[in-house]
C-alpha positions as CSV (number, residue, x, y, z in Angstrom):
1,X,114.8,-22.8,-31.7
2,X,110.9,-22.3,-30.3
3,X,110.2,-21.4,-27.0
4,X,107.1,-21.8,-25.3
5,X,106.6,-18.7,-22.8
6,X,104.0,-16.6,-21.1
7,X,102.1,-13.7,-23.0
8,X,98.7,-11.8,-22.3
9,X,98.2,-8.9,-20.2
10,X,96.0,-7.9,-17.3
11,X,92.6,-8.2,-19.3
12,X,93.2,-11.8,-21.0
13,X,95.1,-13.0,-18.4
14,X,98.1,-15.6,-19.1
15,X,98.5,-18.0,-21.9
16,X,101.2,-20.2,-23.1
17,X,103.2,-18.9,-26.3
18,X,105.4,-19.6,-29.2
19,X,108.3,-16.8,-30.2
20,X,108.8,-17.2,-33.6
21,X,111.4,-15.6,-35.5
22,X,110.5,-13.9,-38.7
23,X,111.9,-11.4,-41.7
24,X,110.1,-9.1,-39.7
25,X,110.7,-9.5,-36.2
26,X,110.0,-11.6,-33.7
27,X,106.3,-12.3,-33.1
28,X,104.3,-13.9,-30.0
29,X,101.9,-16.2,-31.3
30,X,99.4,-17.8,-28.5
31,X,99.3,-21.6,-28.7
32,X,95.6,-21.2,-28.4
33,X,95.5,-19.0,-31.7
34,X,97.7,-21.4,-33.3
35,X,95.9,-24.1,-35.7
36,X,98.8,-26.4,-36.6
37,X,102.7,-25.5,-38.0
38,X,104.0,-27.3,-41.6
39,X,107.7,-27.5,-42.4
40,X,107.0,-25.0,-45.7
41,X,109.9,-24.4,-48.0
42,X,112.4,-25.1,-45.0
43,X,110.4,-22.8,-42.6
44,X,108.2,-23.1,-40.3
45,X,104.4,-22.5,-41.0
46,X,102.3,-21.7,-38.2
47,X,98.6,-21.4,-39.4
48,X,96.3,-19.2,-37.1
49,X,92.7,-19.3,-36.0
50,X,92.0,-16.1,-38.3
51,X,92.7,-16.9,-41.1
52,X,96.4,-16.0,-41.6
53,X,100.0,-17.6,-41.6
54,X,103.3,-16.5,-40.0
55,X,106.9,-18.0,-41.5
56,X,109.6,-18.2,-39.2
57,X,113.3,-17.5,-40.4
58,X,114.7,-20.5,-43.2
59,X,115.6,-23.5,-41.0
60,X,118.8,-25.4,-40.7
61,X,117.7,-28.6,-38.4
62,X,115.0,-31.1,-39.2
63,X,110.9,-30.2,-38.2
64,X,111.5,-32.5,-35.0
65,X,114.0,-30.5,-33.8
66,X,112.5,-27.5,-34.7
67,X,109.0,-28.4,-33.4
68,X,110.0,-30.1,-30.2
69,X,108.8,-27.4,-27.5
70,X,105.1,-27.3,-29.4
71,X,105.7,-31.5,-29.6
72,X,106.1,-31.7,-25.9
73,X,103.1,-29.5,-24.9
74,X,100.1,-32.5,-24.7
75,X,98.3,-29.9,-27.5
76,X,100.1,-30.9,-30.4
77,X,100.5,-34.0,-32.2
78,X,102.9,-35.0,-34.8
79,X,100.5,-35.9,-37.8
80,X,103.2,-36.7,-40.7
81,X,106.6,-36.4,-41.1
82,X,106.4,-31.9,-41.4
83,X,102.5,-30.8,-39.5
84,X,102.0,-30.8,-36.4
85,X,98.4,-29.8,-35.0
86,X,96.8,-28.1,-32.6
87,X,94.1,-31.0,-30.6
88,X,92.4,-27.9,-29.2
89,X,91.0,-27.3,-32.9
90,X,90.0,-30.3,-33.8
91,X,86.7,-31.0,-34.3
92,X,86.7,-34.7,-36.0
93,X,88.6,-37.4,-36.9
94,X,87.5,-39.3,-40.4
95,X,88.9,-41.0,-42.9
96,X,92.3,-39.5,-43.8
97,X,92.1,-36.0,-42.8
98,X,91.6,-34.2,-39.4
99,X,88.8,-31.6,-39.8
100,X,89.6,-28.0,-37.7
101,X,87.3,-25.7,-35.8
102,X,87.9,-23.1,-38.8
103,X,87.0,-25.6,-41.8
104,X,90.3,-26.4,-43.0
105,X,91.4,-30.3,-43.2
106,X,94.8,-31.2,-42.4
107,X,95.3,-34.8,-44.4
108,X,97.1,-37.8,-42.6
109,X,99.6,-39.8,-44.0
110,X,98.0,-43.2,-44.7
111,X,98.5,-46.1,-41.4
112,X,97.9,-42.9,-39.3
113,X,94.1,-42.9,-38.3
114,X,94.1,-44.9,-35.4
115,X,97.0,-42.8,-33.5
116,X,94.9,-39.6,-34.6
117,X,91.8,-40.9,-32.7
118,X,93.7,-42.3,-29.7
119,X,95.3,-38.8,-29.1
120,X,92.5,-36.9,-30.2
121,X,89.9,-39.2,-27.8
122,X,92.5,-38.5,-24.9
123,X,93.3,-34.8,-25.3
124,X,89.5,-34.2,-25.2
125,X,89.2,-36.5,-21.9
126,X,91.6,-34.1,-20.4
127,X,94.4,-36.8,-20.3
128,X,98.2,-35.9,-20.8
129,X,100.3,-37.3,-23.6
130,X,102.5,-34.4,-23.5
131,X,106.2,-36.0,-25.0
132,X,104.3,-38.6,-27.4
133,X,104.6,-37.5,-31.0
């Protein structure tokens, strides 16, 4: 299970993170580094603002489950049944994709657009839809 926490240090000050379980360890990645995260071969893809992508240990419960502490932070939204992306990185809304601050497109499942914009519109007027996935 995810769990959102405090990281930083003295000269970047604190900022929310995700503990992710890996092969290797676990790893703090900082919400704001975070792009979006993908159900990928049952685990959890997080895709970060450099370029590269951490895999958390196989899963055993469903990506809602899984995703809920990143769901419930007014950030993310639940685009499709498996991503869930970061609002801080996105830089439009068109057709049937959401384009990131890094270049990438994350596609929408199709009847989707017009919940993309509303949460999109809000998150960059500062209001909170934290819960609403």
């Amino acid at each position: 299970m995810l769990k959102i926490t405090l990281c930083g240090g003295p000269a970047q000050g604190p900022e929310d993170c995700v503990l992710v379980r890996t092969k290797n360890g676990t790893r703090r990645l900082a919400l704001g580094q975070l792009l979006y995260v993908e159900m990928y071969n049952r685990t959890l893809r997080y895709h970060l603002l450099e370029g590269s992508a951490i895999d958390s240990l196989t899963l055993r419960t469903s990506f809602q489950k899984a995703a809920e502490p990143l769901l419930a932070d007014g950030r993310f939204f639940r685009c499709g049944a498996t991503i869930a992306v970061n609002l801080h990185h996105v830089m439009k809304v068109d057709g049937d994709s959401l384009y990131l601050d890094n270049g990438s497109a994350v596609p929408l499942p199709r009847g989707m657009l017009g919940e993309a914009r509303r949460r999109w519109a809000s998150y960059r007027q500062g209001g909170s839809l934290a819960g609403i996935s």
